[in-house]
N, C-alpha and C positions, 0 to 999 in steps of 0.2 A: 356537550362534550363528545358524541361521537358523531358528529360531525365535524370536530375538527379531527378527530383520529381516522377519517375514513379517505381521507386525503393525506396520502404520503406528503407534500408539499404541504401543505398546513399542517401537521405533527413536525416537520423537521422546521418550522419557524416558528413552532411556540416550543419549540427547543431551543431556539436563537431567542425568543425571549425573554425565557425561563435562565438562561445564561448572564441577560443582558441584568437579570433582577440580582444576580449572583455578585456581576458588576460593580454594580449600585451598593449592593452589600459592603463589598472588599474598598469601594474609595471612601465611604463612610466610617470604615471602621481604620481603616491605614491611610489615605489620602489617596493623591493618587502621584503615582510614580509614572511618569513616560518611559524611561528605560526600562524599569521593572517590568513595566506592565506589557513593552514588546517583548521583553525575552520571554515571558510568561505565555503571551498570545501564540509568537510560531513556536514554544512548545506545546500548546494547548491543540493548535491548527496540524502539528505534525502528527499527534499522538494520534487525533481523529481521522486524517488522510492515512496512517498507519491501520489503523484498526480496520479500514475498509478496502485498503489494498491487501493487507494478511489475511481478514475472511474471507474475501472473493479466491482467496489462491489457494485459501484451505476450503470453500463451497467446493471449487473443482476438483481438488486431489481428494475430498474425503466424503463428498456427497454426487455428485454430478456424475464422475466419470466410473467410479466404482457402482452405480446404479445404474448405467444406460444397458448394459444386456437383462435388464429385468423391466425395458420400457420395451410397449410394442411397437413392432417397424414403423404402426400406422401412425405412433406419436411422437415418434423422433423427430420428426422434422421442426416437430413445435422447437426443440429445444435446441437443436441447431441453427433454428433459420429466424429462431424470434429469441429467445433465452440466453445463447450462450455469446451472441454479438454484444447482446447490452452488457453480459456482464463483462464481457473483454471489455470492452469502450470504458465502464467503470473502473476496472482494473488498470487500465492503460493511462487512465487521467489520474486516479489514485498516486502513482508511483510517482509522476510527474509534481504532484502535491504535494508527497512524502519527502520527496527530494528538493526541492524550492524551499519548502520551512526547515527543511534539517539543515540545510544550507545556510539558509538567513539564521537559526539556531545557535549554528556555530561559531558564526560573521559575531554576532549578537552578544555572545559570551567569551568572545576573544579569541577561542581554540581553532577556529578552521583550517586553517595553516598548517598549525602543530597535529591537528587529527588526519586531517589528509597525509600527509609527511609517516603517519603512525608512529608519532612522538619521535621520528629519529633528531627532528631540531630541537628537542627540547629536552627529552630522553623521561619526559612524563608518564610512568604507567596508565594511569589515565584516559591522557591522550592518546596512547597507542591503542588502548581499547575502545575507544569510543571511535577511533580511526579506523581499525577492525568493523566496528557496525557498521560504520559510513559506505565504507569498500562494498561491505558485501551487500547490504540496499544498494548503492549504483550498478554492481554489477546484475543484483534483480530485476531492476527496472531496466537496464539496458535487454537483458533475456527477453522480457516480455514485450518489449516495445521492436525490438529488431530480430528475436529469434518466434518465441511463440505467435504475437499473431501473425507477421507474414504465415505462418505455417498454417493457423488455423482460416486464415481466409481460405488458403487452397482447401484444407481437409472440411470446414463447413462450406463447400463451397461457392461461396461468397465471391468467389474470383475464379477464372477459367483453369483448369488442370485436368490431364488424365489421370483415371483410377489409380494405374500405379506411383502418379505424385501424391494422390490426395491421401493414399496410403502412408507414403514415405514422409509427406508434411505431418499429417495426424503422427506421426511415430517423432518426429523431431518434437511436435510442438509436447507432447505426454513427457517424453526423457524433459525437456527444460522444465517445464511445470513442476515435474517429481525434482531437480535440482533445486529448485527456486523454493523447494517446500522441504526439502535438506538445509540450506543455506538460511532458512527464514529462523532456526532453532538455535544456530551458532551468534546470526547477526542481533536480534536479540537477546541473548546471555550477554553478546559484550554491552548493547545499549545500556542494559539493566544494570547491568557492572559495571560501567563506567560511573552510573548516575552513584551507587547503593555499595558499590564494595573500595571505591578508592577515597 
């Protein structure tokens, strides 16, 4: 057993199998539904792309950058120059995951249309709520993908700048990060509410 737990990559496939047993479960006990069972899947696929795009965004605003003036200079670098790239690249694919299945999500259960629109075509509370989460994950992941890390390449630098860009980048990319972690509290109330209150 711990050696399948001492490999990230082997824990995260006997999670994929331990799912697959879960599977096997739900078409024995219900059959199996193809329609069901996609709209099930990219909600299943969204929730997990979700949950590691909003802890990566909360690792940064709640642990990462409120801690770096209590690392010494001589260890900074680890976490700029090996730590904080991966967890952008994670982050950055996250969003793109979250987005792709909330999408197909939508497609899936009929509403995309009407959620994107924010029920004005249909005039569905609902819908305008769950339009509302939509919004604001796009406009998350567009932050992260074209505001934060251009910024944080320059401020880790990753990519050529002078100190007073690598400053002024580090300062854009902290303000979008602290939005995107404002915005993450509003977009899920309406997710949850869409699903739980209408």
């Amino acid at each position: 057993m711990t050696g399948l737990l001492t490999s990230l990559r082997n824990a995260v496939i006997a999670g994929f199998v331990l799912s697959g047993g879960l599977l096997l479960f739900y078409a024995l006990q219900q059959g199996y539904d193809g329609y069901g069972f996609a709209a099930f899947l990219f909600r299943w696929l969204h929730v997990l792309s979700g949950i590691m795009l909003i802890g990566l965004l909360y690792y940064f605003n709640f642990v990462q950058l409120p801690n770096m003036s209590k690392i010494p200079d001589a260890q900074k670098p680890a976490i700029g120059k090996v730590i904080a790239p991966a967890a952008l690249w994670w982050l950055r694919w996250a969003g793109v995951a979250t987005i792709v299945t909330g999408l197909g999500l939508g497609h899936l259960n009929g509403y995309l249309h009407d959620a994107l629109s924010l029920g004005l075509t249909d005039g569905v509370p609902r819908h305008t709520m769950i339009g509302i989460g939509m919004w604001l994950g796009l406009i998350m992941v567009f932050n992260v993908w074209f505001l934060i890390w251009p910024n944080q390449k320059r401020a880790l630098g990753l990519v050529e700048a002078e100190p007073a860009a690598k400053a002024r980048a580090a300062r854009v990319a902290l303000l979008v990060s602290r939005l995107n972690t404002a915005l993450s509290l509003p977009m899920l109330f309406a997710m949850v509410a869409a699903q739980n209150l209408f």
